[in-house]
Kinemage of the C-alpha trace (Angstrom):
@kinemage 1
@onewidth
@group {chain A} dominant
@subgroup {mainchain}
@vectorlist {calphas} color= white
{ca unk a 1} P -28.932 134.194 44.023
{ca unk a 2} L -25.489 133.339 43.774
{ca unk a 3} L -22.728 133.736 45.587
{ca unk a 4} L -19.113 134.358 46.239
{ca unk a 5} L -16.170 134.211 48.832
{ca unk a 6} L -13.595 136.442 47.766
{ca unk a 7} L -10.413 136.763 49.663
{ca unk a 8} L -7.777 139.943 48.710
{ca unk a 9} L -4.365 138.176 49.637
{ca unk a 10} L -1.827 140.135 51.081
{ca unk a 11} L 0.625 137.591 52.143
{ca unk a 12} L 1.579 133.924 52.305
{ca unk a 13} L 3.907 131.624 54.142
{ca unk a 14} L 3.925 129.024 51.508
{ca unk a 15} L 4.611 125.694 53.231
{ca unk a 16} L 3.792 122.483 54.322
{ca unk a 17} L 0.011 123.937 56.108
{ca unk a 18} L -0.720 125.676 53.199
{ca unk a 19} L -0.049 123.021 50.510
{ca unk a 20} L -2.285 120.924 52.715
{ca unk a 21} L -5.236 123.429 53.105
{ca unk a 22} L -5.022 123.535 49.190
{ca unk a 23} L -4.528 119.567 48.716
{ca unk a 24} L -7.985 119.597 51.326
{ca unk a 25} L -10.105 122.573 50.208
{ca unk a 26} L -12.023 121.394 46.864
{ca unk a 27} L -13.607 118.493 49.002
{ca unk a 28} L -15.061 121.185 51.636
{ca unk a 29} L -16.509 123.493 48.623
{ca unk a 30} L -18.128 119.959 47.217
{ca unk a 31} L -21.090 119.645 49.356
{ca unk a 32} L -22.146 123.476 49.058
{ca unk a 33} L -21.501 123.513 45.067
{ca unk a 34} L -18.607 125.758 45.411
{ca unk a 35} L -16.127 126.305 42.543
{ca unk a 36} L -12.934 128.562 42.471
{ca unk a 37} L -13.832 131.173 39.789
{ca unk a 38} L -10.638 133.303 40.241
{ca unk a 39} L -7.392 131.421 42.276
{ca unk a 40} L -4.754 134.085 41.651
{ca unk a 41} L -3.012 134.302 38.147
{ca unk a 42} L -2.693 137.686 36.247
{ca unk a 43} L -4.193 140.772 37.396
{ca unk a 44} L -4.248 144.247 35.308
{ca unk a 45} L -4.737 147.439 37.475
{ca unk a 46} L -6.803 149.508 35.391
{ca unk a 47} L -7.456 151.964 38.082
{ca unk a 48} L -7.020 152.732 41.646
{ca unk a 49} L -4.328 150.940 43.900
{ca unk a 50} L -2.938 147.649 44.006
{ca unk a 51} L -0.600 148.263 46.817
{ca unk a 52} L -0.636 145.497 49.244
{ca unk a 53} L -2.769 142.527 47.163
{ca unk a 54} L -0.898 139.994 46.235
{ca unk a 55} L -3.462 137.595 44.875
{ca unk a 56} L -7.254 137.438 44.582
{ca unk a 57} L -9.343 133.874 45.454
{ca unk a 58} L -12.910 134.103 44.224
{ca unk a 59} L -15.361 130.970 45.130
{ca unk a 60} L -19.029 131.068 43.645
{ca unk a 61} L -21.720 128.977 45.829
{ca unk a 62} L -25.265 128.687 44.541
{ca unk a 63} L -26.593 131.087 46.948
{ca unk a 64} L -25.694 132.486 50.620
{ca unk a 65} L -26.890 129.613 52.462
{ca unk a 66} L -24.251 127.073 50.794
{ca unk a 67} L -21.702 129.820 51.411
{ca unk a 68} L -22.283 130.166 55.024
{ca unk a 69} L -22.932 126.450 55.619
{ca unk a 70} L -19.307 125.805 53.880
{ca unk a 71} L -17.678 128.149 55.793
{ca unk a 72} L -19.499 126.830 59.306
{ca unk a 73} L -18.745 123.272 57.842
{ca unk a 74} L -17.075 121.060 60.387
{ca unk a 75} L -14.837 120.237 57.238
{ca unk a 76} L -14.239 123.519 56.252
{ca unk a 77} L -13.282 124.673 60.139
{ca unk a 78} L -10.850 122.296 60.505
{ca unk a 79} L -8.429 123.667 57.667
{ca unk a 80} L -9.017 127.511 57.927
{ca unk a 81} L -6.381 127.567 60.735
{ca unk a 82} L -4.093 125.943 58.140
{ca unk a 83} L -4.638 129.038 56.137
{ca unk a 84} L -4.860 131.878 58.486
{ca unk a 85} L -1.375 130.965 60.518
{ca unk a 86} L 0.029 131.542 56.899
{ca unk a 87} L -2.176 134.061 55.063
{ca unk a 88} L -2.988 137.773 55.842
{ca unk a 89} L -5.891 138.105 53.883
{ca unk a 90} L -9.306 140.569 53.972
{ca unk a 91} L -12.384 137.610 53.249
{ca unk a 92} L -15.866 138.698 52.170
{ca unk a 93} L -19.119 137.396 51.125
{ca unk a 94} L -20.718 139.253 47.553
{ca unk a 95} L -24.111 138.552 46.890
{ca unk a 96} L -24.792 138.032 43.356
{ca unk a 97} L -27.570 139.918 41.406
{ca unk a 98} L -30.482 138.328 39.273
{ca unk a 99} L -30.080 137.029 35.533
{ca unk a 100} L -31.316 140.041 33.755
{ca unk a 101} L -29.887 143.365 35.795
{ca unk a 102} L -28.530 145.516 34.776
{ca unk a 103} L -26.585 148.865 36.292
{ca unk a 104} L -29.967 151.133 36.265
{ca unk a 105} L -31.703 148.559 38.691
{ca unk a 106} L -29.741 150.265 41.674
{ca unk a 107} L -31.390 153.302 41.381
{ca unk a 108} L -35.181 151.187 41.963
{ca unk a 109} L -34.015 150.812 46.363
């Protein structure tokens, strides 16, 4: 099943590290068959709060293995400091559901 790294950004120190961790990042995801699905741009609060999120960075991955072996990655472990000396950001890993469900299928677990 797919799926996805999404970081809620509530900060950045844009500068020199993080202009490199972005000019460096796409050729981490590349081997695992990750793809930025959401990198910022426009957000409409429709409900709830919004407070402290500056920006929302959603990667998809073909399934959890990919993810994980990214984010273990040699590659991958050498940049992430570039990003978290200038990000304050909550990261999570969604799992994806099947082709097919729908919102009743929660109730079957």
């Amino acid at each position: 099943m797919t799926a996805y790294a999404l970081a809620l950004v509530h900060s950045v120190e844009f500068g020199p590290e993080i202009v490199e961790y972005l000019q460096r990042i796409d050729a981490t995801l590349d081997p695992f068959g990750g793809r930025f699905v959401v990198h910022g741009g426009n957000a409409e609060l429709l409900e709830g709060s919004w407070d402290d999120i500056r920006d929302v960075i959603l990667i998809e991955f073909p399934d959890d293995t990919n993810l994980r072996a990214w984010y273990a990655s040699p590659a991958y472990q050498e940049i992430l400091p570039l990003r978290t000396r200038n990000m304050n950001a909550t990261a999570v890993i969604l799992t994806g559901v099947p082709a097919g469900y729908r919102g009743v299928d929660s109730l079957d677990h």
